[in-house]
Every structure is written in structure tokens, then in C-alpha cells.
Backbone as a chain_set.jsonl record, in Angstrom:
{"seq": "XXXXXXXXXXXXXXXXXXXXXXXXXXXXXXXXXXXXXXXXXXXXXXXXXXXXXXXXXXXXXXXXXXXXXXXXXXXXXXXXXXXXXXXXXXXXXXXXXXXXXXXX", "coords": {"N": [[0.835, -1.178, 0.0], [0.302, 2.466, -0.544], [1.902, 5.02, 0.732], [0.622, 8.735, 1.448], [2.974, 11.537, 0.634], [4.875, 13.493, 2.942], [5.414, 15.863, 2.25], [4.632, 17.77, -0.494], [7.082, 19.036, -1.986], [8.886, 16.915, -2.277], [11.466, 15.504, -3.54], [11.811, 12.938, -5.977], [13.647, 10.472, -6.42], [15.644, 8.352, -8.99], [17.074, 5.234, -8.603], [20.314, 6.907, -8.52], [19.719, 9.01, -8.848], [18.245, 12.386, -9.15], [14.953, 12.757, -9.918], [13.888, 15.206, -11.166], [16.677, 16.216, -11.802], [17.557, 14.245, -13.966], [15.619, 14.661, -15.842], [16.731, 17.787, -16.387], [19.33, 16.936, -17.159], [18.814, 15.232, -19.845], [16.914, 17.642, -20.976], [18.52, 19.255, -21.992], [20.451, 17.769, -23.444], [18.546, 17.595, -25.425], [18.067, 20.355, -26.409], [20.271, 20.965, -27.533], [20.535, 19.176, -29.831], [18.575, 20.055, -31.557], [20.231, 22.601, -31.637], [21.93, 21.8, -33.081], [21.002, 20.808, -35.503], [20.907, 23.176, -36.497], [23.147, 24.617, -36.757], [25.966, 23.996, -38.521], [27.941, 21.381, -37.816], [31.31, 19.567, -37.383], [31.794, 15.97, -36.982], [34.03, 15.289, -35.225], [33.266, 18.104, -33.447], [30.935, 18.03, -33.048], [30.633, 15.67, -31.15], [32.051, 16.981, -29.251], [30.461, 19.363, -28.473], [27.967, 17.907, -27.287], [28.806, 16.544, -25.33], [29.964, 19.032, -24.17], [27.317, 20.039, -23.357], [25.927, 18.331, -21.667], [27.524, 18.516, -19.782], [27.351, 20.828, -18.875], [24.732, 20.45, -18.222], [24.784, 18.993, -16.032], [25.873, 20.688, -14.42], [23.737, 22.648, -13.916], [22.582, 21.33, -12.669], [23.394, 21.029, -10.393], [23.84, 21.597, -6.616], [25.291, 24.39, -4.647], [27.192, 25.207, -2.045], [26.673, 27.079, -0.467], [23.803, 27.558, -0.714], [22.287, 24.95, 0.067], [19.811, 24.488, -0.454], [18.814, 25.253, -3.207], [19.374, 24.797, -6.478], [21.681, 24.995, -9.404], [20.272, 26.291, -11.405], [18.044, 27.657, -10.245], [19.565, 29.513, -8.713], [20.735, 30.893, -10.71], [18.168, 32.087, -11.812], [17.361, 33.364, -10.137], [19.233, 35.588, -10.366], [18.583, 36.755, -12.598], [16.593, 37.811, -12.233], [16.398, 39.448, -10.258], [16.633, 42.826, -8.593], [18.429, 45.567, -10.082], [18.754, 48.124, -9.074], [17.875, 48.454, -6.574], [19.345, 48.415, -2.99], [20.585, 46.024, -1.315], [21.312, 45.216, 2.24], [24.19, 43.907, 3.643], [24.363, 41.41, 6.756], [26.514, 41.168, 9.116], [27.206, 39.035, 10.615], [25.636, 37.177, 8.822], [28.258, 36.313, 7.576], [29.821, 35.169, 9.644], [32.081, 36.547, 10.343], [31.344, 37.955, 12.694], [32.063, 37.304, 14.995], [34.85, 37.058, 15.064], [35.471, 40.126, 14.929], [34.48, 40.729, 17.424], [37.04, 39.278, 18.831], [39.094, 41.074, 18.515]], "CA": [[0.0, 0.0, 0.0], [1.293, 3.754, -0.985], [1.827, 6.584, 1.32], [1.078, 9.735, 0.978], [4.139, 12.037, 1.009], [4.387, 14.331, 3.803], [5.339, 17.607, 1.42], [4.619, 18.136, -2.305], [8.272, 19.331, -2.67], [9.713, 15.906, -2.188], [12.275, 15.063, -4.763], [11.629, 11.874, -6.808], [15.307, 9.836, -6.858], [15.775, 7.112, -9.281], [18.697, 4.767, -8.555], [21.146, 7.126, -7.668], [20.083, 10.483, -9.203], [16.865, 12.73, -9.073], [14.11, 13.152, -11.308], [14.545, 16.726, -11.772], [18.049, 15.995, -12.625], [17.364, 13.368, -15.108], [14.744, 16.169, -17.005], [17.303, 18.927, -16.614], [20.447, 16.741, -18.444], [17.656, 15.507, -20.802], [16.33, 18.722, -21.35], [19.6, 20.27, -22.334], [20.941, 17.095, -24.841], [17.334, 17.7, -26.671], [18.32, 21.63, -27.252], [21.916, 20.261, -28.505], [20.484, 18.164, -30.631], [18.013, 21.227, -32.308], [21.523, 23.427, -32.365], [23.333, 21.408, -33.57], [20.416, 20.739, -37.037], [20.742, 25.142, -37.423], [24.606, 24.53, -36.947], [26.749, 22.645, -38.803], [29.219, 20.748, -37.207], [31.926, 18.199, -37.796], [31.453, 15.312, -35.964], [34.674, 15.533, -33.623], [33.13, 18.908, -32.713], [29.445, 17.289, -32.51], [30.608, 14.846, -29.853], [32.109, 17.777, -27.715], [29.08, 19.905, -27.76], [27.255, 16.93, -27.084], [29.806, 16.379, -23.95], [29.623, 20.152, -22.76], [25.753, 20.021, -23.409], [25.423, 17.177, -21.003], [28.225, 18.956, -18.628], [26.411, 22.316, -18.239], [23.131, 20.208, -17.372], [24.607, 18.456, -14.47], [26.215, 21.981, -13.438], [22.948, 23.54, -13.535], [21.932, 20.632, -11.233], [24.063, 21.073, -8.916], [23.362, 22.312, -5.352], [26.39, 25.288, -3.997], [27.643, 24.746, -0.196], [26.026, 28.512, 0.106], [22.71, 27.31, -0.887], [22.556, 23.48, -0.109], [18.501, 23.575, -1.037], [18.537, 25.811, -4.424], [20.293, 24.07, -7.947], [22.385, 25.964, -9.756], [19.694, 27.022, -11.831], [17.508, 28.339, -9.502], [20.374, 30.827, -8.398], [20.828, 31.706, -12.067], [16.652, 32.836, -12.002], [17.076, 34.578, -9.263], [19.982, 36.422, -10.668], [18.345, 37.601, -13.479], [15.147, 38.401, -11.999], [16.627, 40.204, -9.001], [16.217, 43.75, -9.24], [19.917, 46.048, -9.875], [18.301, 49.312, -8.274], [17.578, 47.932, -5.242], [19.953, 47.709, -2.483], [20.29, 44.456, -0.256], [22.333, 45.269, 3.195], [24.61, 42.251, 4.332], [24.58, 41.55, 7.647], [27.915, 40.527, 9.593], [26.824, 37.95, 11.346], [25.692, 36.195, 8.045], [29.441, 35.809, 6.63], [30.783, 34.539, 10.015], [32.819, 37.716, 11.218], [30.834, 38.829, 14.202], [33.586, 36.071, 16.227], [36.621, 37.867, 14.234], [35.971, 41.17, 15.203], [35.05, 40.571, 18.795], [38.571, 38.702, 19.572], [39.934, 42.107, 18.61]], "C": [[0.883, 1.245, 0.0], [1.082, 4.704, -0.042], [1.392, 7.575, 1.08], [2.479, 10.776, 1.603], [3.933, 13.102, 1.879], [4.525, 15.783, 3.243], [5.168, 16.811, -0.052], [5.963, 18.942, -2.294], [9.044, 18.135, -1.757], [10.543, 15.731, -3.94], [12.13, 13.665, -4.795], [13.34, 11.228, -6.843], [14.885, 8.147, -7.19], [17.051, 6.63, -9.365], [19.274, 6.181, -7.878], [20.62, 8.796, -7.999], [18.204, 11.081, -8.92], [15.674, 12.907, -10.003], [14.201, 14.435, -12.141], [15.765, 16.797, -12.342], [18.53, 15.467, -14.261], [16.713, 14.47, -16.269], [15.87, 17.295, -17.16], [18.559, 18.735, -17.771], [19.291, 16.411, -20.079], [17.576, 16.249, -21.82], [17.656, 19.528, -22.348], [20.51, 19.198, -23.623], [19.536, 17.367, -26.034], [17.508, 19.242, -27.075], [19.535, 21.406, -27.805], [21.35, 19.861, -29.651], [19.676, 18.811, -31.598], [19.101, 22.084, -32.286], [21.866, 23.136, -33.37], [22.764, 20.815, -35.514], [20.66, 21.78, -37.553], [21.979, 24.755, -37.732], [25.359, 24.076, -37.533], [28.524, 21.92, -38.406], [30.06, 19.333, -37.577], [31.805, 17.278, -36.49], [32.645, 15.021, -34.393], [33.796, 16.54, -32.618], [31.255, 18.629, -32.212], [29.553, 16.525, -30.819], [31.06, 15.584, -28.612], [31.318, 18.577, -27.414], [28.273, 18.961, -27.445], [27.67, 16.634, -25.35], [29.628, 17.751, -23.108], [28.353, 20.498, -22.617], [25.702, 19.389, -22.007], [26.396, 17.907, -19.712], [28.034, 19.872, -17.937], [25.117, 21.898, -17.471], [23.472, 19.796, -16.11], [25.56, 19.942, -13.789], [25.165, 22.806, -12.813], [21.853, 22.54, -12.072], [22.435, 19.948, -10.223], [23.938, 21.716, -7.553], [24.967, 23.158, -4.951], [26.141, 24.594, -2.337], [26.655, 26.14, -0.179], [24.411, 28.496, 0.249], [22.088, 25.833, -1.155], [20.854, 23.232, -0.438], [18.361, 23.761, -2.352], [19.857, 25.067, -4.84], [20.776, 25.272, -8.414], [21.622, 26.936, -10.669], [18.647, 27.883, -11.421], [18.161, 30.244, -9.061], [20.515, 31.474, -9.59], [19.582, 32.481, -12.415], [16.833, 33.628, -11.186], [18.16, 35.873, -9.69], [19.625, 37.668, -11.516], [17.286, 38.243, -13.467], [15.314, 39.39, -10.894], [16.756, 41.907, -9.603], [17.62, 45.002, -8.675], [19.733, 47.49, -9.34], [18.272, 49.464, -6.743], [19.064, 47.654, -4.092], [19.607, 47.352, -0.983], [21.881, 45.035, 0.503], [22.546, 43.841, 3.758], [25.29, 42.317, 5.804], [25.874, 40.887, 8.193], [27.785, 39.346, 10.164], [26.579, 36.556, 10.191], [27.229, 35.627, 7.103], [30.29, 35.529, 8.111], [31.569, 35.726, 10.863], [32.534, 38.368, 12.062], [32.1, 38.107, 15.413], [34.952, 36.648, 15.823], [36.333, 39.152, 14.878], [35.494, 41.275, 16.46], [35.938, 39.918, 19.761], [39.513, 40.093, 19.439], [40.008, 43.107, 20.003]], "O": [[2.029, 1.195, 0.445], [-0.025, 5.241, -0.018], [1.768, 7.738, -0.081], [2.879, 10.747, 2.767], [2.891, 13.742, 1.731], [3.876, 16.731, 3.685], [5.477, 15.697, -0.473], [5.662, 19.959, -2.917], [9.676, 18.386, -0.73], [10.11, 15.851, -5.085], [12.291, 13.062, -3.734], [14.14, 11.89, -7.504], [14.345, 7.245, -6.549], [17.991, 7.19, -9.929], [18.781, 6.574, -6.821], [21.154, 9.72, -7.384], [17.241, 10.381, -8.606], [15.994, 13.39, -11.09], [14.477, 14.632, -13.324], [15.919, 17.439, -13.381], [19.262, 15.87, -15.166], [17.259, 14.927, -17.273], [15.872, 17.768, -18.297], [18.884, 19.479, -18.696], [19.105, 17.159, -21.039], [17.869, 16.045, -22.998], [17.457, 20.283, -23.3], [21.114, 19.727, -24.557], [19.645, 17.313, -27.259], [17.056, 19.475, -28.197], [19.627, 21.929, -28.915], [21.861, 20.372, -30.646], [19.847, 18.32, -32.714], [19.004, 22.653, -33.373], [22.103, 23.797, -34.381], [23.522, 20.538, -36.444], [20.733, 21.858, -38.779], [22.172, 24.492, -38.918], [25.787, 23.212, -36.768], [29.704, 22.067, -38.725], [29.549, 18.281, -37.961], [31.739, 17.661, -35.322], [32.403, 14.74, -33.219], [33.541, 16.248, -31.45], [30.643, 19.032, -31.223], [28.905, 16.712, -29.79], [30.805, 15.291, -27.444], [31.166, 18.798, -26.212], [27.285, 19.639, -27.163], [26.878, 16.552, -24.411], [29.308, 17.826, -21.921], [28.12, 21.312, -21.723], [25.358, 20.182, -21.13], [25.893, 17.801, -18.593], [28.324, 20.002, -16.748], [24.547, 22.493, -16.557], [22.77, 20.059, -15.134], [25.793, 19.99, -12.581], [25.261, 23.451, -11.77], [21.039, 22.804, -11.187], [22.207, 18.953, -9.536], [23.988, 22.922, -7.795], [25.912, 22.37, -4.986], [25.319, 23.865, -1.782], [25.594, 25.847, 0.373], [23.796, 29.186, 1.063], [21.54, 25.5, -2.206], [20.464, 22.086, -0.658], [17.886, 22.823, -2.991], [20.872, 24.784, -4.203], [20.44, 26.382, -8.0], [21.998, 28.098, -10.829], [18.315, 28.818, -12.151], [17.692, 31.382, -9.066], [20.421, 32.701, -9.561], [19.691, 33.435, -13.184], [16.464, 34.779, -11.419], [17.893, 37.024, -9.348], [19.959, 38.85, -11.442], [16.913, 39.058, -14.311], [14.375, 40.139, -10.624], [16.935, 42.183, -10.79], [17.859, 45.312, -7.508], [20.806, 48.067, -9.164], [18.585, 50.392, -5.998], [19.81, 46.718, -4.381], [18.951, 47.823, -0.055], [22.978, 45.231, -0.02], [21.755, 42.981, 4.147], [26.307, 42.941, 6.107], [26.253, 39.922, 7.529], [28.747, 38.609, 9.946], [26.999, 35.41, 10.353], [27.245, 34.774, 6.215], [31.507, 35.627, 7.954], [31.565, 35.664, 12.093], [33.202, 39.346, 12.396], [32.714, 38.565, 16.377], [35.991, 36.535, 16.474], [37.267, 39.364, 15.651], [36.16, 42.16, 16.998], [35.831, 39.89, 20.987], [40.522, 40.224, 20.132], [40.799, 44.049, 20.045]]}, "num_chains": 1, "name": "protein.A"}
């Protein structure tokens, strides 16, 4: 008999990797593979966009130490959606140095 899951943002992992993962390399050899019909390429250089296709997808689904829940592409949306007018004060405490500058 099936559970239900205790959140709707559970990640799906098959074997060793995640579902989202699987869709994201995927996702990124099936736009290679529409480049690479506009483009024309020799086939050495086919098999290495094919290789950094597939190497950018598992970068973009990668998790940072800074942000161990958001993928790499997440941080890349927020980058470009974040707004360059605006400024964001950083507090001391969040980088660690509140303990450095009261030993002084």
C-alpha cells in the first residue's frame, strides 16, 4: 500500500540520481540536438558539444555549499530576476565575522 508524502516538494530519486536531474540533463541534450540541425558541425566537434551540453546540465543541477537547497539554476533565475536598483544590506553575522571582530 502507498503513502502519501508528507510535502509536495519531495524530490523523486531514481537509482542514484533525481528526477529533476534526469529532465534537466535531458532537457539540455534535446536543445543540442536542435543546435546542432541550425549549426553545422563536424562530428569531432558534434561529440564535444554533445559532452559540454550534457556537462552544463549536471552543473545547472548542482546544489552550492552557500545554498545546499537551491540548484544551480535556480540561483541563475534569481539572478536575473533580481532587481539592480535595489539595495540588499549584508549583515555581519551572516558571513561569520561577528567572532573575528570581537577577539579584537
Amino acid at each position: 500500500m502507498y503513502t502519501n508524502p508528507k510535502s509536495t516538494k519531495q524530490e523523486i530519486k531514481l537509482w542514484a540520481f533525481y528526477l529533476v536531474d534526469i529532465g534537466i540533463v535531458a532537457g539540455m541534450l534535446m536543445i543540442a540536438t536542435y543546435v546542432k540541425k541550425v549549426i553545422p558541425l563536424g562530428p569531432g566537434m558534434t561529440i564535444f558539444y554533445y559532452i559540454l551540453s550534457a556537462a552544463f546540465g549536471i552543473f545547472l543541477c548542482a546544489k552550492t555549499p552557500s545554498h545546499p537547497t537551491d540548484r544551480n539554476y535556480n540561483i541563475l533565475l534569481y539572478l536575473f530576476k533580481m532587481d539592480r536598483n535595489k539595495y540588499h544590506a549584508i549583515e555581519i553575522k551572516d558571513f561569520g565575522l561577528e567572532e573575528r571582530t570581537e577577539k579584537r
